[in-house]
C-alpha positions as a printed NumPy array, in Angstrom:
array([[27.024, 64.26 , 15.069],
       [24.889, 61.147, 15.926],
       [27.49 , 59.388, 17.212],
       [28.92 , 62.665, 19.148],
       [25.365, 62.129, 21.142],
       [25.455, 58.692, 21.451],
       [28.525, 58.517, 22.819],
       [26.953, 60.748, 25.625],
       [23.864, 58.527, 26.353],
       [24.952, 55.596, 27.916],
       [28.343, 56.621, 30.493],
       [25.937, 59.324, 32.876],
       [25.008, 58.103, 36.102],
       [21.656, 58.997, 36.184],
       [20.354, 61.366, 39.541],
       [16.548, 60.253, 39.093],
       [14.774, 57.553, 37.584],
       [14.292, 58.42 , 33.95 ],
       [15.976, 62.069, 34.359],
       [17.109, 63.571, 31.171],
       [21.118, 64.94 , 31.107],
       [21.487, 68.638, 30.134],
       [23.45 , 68.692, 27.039],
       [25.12 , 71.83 , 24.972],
       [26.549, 71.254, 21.591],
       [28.535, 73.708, 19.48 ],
       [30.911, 72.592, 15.764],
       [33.338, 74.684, 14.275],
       [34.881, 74.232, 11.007],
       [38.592, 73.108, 11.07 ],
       [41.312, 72.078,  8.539],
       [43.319, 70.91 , 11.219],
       [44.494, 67.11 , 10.651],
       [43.176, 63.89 , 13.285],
       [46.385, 63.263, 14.896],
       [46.892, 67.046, 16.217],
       [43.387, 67.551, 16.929],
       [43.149, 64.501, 19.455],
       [46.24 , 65.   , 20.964],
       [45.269, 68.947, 21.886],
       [41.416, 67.628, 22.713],
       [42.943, 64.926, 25.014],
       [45.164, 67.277, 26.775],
       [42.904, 70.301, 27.232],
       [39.778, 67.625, 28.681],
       [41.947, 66.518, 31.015],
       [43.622, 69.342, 32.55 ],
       [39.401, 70.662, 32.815],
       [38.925, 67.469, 34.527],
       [37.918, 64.608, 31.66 ],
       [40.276, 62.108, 32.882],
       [37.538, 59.171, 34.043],
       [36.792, 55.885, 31.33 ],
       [38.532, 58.201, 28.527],
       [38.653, 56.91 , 25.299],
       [39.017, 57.31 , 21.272],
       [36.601, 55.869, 19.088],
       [37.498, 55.632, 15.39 ],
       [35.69 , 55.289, 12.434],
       [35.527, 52.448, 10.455],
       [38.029, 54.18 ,  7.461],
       [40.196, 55.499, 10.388],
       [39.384, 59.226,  9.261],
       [37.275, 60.56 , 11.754],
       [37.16 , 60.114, 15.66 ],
       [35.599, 60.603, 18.632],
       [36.878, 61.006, 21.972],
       [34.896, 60.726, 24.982],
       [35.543, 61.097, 28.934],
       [33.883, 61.472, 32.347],
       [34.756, 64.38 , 34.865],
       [36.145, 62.944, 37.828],
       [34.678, 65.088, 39.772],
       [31.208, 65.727, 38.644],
       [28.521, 63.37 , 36.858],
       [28.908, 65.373, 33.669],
       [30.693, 63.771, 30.346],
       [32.629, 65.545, 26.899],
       [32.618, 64.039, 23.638],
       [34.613, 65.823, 20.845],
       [34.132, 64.806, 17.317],
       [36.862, 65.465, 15.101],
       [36.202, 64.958, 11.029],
       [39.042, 66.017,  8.855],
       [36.757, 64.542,  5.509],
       [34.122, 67.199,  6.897],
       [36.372, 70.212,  8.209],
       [34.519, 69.703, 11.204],
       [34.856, 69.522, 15.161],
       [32.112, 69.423, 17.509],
       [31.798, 69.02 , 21.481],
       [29.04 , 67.975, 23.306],
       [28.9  , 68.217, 27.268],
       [26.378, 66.436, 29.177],
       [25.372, 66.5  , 32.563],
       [22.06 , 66.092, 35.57 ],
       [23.643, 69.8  , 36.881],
       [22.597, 72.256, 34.758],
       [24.806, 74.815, 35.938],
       [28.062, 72.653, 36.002],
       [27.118, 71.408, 32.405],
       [26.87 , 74.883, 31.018],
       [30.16 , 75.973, 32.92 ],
       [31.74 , 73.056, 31.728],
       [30.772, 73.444, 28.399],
       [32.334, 77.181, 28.259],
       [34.863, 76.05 , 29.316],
       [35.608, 73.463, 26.836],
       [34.268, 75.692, 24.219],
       [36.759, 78.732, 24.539],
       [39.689, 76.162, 25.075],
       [39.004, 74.185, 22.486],
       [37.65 , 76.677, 19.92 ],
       [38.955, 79.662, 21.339],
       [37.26 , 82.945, 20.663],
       [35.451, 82.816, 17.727]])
């Protein structure tokens, strides 16, 4: 999950001096292997719109990854962290619009996860 965040940090363009992103997180638990998982992830992000400085960061043992973009049309990023050795995905969306953020992050949320 730390590197979920960090992968936010750094990529927002910032609005004001020193003004802190809005950021929603939610995990599920999944038994669904790396390879499917990032190919659905990268397709769903960028039909919603992830598309700008996309890109897959593995772990060092090549078992985990996370995939991060920028919306193209809104300062407002998606990281997805997908751990197969943890049974775990998780999404972050951060953004300086607190409404676009949060419908963003719905977004992502029910395509990603579904309803659950």
């Amino acid at each position: 999950m730390r590197q979920l965040l960090q992968t936010l940090a750094a990529p927002l363009p910032q609005s004001a001096p020193q003004a802190a992103p809005f950021v929603y997180v939610t995990a599920i638990s999944s038994n669904a292997g790396l390879t499917r998982s990032l190919a659905g992830i990268i397709l769903i992000s960028r039909e919603m719109g992830f598309e700008r400085e996309a890109e897959t960061l593995y772990s060092g043992d090549a078992q985990s990854a996370t995939f991060h973009a920028l919306h193209r049309d809104s300062a407002t990023s998606l990281a997805v962290e997908v751990c197969p050795p943890r049974n775990t995905v998780s999404i972050a969306v951060a953004g300086d619009d607190d409404t676009i953020t949060y419908q963003l992050f719905l977004e992502a949320d029910h395509r990603l996860f579904g309803c659950c």
